[in-house]
C-alpha positions in Angstrom: 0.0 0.0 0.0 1.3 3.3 -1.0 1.3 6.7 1.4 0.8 10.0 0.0 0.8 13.5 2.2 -0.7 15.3 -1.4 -2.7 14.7 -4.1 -0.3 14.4 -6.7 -0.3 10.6 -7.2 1.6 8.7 -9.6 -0.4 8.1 -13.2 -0.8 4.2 -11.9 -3.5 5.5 -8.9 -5.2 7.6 -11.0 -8.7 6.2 -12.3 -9.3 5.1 -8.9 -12.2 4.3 -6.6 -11.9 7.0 -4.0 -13.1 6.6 -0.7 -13.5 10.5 1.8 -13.6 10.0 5.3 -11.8 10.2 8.6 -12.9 6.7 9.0 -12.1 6.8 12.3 -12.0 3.1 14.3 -12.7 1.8 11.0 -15.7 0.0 12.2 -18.0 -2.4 10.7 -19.9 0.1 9.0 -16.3 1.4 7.3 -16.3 -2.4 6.6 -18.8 -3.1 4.9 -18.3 -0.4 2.9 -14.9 -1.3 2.2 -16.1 -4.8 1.3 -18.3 -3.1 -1.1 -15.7 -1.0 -2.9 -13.5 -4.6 -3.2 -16.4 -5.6 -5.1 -16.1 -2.6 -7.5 -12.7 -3.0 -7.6 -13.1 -6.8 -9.0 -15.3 -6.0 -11.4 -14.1 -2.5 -13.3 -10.2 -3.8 -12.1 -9.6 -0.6 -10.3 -7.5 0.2 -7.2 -8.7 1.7 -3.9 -7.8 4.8 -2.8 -8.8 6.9 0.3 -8.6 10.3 1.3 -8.2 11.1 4.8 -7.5 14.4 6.8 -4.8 14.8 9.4 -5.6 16.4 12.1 -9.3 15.4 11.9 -10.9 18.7 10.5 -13.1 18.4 14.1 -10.4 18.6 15.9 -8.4 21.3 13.5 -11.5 23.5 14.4 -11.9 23.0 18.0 -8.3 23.1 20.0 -10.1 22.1 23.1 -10.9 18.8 21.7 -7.8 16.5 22.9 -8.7 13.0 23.7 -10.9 11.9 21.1 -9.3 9.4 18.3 -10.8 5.5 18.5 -7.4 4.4 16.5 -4.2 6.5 15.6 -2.9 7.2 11.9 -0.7 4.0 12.2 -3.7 1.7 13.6 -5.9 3.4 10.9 -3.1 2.4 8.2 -2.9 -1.1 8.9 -6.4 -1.5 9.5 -7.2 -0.3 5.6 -4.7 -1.7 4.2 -5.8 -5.3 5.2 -9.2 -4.3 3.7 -7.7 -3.8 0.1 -6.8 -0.8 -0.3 -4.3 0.3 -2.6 -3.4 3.9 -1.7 -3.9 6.4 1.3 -3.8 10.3 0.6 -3.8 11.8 4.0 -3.9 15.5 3.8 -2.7 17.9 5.9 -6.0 19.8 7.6 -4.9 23.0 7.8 -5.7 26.9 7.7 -5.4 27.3 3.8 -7.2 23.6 2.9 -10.0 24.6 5.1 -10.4 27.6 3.0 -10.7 26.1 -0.7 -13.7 26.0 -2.5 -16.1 23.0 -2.9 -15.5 23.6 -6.6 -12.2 23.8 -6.4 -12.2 20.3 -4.8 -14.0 19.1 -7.3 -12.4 20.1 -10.4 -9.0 20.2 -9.2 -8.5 17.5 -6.9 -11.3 15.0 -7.9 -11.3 15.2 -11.2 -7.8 16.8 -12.8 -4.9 15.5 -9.8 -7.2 12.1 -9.2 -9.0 11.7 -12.5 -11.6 9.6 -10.1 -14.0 6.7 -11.3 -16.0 5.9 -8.3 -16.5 8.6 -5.7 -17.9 6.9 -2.0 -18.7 9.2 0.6 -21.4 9.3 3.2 -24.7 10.9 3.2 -23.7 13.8 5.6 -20.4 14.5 3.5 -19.1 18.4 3.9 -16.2 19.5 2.2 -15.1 22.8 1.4 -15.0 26.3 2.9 -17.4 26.4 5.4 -18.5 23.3 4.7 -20.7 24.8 1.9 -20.1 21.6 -0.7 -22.4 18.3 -0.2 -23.3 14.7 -1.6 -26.0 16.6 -3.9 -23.3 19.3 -5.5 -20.8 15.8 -6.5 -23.8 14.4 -7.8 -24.4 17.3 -9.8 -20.8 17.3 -11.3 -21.3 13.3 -12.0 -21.3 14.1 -16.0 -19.3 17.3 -16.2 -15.8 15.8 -14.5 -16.6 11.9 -15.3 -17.1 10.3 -12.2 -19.8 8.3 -10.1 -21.0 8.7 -6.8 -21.6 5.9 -4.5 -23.8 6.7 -1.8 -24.4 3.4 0.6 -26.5 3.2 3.3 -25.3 3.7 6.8 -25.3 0.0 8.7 -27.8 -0.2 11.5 -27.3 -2.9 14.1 -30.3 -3.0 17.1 -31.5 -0.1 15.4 -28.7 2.2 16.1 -26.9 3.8 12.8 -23.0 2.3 13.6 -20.6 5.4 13.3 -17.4 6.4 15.5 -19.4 8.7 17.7 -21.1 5.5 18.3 -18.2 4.2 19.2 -16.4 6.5 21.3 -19.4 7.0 23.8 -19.0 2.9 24.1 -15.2 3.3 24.8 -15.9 6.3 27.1 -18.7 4.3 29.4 -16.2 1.0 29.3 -18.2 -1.1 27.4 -15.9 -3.1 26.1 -18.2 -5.9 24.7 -20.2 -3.8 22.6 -16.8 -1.8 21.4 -15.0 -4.6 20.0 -18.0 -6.0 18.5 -18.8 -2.8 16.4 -15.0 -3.2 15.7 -14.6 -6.8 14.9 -11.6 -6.4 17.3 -10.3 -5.7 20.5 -9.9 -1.9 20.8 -5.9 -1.0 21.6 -4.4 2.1 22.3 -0.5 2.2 21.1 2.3 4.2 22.2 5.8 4.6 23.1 7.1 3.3 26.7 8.1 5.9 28.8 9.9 6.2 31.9 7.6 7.2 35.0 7.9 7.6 38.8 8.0 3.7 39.3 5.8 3.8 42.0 4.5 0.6 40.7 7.9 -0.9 40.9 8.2 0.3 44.6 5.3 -2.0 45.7 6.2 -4.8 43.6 4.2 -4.3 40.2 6.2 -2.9 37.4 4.2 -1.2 35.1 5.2 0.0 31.6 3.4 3.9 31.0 1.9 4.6 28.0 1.7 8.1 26.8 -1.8 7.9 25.5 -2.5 11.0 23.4 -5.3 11.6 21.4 -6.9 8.6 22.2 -10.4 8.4 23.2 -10.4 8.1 27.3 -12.1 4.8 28.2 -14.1 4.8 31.6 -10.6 5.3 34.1 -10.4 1.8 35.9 -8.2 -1.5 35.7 -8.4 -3.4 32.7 -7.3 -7.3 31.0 -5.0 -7.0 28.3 -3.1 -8.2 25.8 0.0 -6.4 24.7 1.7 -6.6 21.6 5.3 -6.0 20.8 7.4 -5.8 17.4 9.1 -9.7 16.8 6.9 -11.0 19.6 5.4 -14.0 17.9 2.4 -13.5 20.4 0.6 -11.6 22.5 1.6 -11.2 26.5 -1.2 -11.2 28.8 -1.2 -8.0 31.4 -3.4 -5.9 33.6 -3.6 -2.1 33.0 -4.9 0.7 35.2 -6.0 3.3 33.1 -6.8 6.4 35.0 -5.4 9.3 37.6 -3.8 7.3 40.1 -5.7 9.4 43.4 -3.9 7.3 45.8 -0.5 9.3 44.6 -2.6 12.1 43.7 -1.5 12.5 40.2 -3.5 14.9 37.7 -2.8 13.6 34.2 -4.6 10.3 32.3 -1.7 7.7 31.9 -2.2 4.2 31.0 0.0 1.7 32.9 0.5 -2.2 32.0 1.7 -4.7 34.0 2.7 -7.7 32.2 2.4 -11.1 33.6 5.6 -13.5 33.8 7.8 -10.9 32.0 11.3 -9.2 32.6 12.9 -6.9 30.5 13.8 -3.3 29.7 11.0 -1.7 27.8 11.6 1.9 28.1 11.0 3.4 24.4 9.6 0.7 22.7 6.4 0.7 21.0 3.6 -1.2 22.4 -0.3 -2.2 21.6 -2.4 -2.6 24.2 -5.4 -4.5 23.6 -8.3 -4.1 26.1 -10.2 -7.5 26.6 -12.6 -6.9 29.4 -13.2 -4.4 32.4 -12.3 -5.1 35.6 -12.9 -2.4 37.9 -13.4 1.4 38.1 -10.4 3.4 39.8 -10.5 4.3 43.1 -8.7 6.3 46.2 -6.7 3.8 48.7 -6.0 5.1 52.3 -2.6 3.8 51.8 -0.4 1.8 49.4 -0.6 -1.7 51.2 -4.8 -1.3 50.4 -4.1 -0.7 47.1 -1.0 -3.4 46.7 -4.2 -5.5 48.1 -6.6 -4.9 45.3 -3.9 -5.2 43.1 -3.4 -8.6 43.8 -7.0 -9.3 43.9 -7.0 -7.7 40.8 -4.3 -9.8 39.0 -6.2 -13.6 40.1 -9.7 -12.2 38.0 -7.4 -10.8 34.9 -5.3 -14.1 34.8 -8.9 -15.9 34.9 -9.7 -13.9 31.9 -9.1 -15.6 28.6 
């Protein structure tokens, strides 16, 4: 799969089906709509392309937004490109994009730099300044600039439309059933190892912390999980506390692992944490032998947890 930061493309992904979004999570509904561009794909013997925004415009518009991502670009990358597709263009949200004109978008981007087949986008699709273009502007266009738009139907599971704000309110209230089944996978957070206070060394768990960064904040509490490490054949089982730690008073969200039956330096590496189940919420200890307590209470349910 090939990365591009701009639209200029080599002549082999032009023609393409192009797929807008921020496709964020890439959920079933991103799924089935990826299954559905495959299908185009086999049949008219095109490749998949998809163009994605970073930072997410939302977030590019409203600073205050910080923890809010369901998977990061990398996650999102490897996710899509295990669904077929052929080439990502992830453009750089920024003062002067946000400011082009929807017909510029069109005629420029979608039509002279793409030269694009099959357009997919979602009902609700904004583009432009202000968000003035829409689904019924492209459609429109369809015969002037050669192209087709492919509008399909949101999925709806138990009557609720699947999208990431979906999602993210799941992940948020710690429901970690329903999030991994609107995934199709355990939801992870990934990030580098960095070197903490080692207060969970001091009472006898050693914990690896995990700068999360713009990733959603599940419901703060003690989680099961599987961690995943470059040229680890398999997953290690662990237990995370994802949260403030009150009982040492500390003011910023950090996610801490501890990993059963392993010894090693891990300071720096990268890591993927996937969360399998929820244990308990956080909570303030009077002291550290109550908490080095519930840890250990905590660690016979995890290692129970399959």
């Amino acid at each position: 799969m090939k990365l591009y930061k701009n639209f200029n493309i080599s002549k082999s992904h032009k023609k393409s089906i192009i797929l807008i979004g921020n496709f964020d999570g890439v959920h079933l509904g991103h799924q089935k709509l990826f299954k559905l561009a495959n299908s185009y794909k086999k049949r008219f013997k095109l490749n998949i392309g998809v163009i994605t925004f970073e930072p997410m415009p939302k977030m590019y518009f409203n600073k205050k937004i910080k923890n809010f991502r369901i998977s990061s670009v990398n996650q999102k990358n490897k996710i899509l490109d295990n669904l077929g597709v052929d080439f990502i263009i992830t453009k750089k949200f920024d003062k002067n994009f946000s400011k082009i004109k929807s017909n510029f978008f069109i005629k420029d981007i979608l039509f002279k730099k793409l030269k694009a087949q099959y357009i997919f986008v979602s009902n609700n699709f904004r583009f432009g300044n202000k968000r003035e273009g829409n689904v019924d502007q492209l459609i429109k266009n369809e015969k002037v600039y050669n192209y087709k738009i492919i509008k399909p139907k949101p999925l709806i599971l138990d009557k609720k439309i699947i999208s990431s704000t979906f999602i993210r309110s799941l992940i948020e209230k710690g429901d970690l059933k329903k999030t991994n089944k609107l995934l199709n996978r355990n939801w992870s957070i990934e990030g580098i190892v960095k070197k903490g206070r080692q207060q969970g060394k001091k009472i006898g768990f050693p914990t690896c912390n995990i700068d999360i960064q713009d990733h959603v904040i599940a419901t703060p509490g003690v989680y099961a999980v599987k961690v995943y490490k470059k040229k680890l054949s398999k997953p290690l089982k662990g237990i995370a506390n994802l949260g403030y730690r009150p009982t040492f008073n500390q003011k910023k969200i950090l996610l801490e692992v501890h990993i059963f039956n392993f010894s090693g330096n891990l300071y720096n590496k990268h890591l993927s944490v996937e969360f399998i189940k929820f244990i308990r919420k956080e909570k303030k200890f009077k002291n550290v032998d109550q908490l080095r307590k519930q840890i250990q209470n905590d660690l016979r349910v995890a290692k129970k947890i399959k």
